[in-house]
Steps between C-alpha positions, in 0.01 A plus 500: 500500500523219710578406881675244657671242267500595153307272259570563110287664288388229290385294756320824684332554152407081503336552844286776410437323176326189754394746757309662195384194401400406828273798547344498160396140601384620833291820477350450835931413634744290546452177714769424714568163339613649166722774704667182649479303192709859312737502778578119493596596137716732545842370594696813643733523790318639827471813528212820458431735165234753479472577130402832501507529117186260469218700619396673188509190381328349805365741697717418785881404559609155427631374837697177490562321811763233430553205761796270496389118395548219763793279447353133389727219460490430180265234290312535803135592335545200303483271823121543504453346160412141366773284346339544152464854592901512573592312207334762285676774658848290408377491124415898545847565632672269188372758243195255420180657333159360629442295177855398562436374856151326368691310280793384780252459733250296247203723585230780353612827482208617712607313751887655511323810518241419767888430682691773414205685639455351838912518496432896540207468706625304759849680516406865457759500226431766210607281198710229295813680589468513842372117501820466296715671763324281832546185332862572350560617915332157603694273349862650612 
């Protein structure tokens, strides 16, 4: 039984699959980062469920606060990078693997890497697609 906007089932059975996880990790509780960190992951429309159905399986109702995203103009979070930086991110968005970019690009695999990670760092982003996506949206 839920409240509020409806969330399926299989993604209320993935949350309290991570909120499991989360408290197995944490016997002493959850920090408040890694409830931020789950709710930055989950990509719902706004809204409130209490999941009553997960407290035999947590000891307590799952309650999921959902809050709209800000608007960003897009290829924004890629402003804040270097120009080798971008031009990884363009490779990323043409379908390129990292040995494939190390080879365009004439250097070490470590090194496209070392980019692709501070590509994520620096923009928050969660992955390749979504570096795919910001650089696709730069370039328009």
């Amino acid at each position: 039984m839920s409240l509020g906007v409806d969330i399926d089932p299989t993604t209320l059975g993935q949350l309290r699959a991570m909120v499991r996880q989360l408290q197995a990790a944490n016997s002493d509780g959850t920090s408040l980062a890694e409830v931020v960190k789950l709710a930055r992951d989950v990509q719902l429309e706004s809204g409130i469920t209490v999941d009553f159905e997960a407290t035999p399986d947590l000891g307590q109702p799952l309650v999921v606060v959902r809050v709209p995203s800000e608007p960003r103009q897009p290829g924004a979070s890629l402003m804040a990078l270097t120009r080798r930086e971008r031009e990884v991110a363009v490779l990323i968005a043409d379908g390129l693997s990292n040995k494939q970019i190390a080879r365009r690009l004439r250097i070490t695999l470590g090194t496209v890497k070392h980019y692709v990670h501070q590509i994520l760092e620096k923009t928050g982003l969660p992955g390749r697609v979504a570096i795919a996506t910001e650089a696709r949206a730069s370039v328009r």
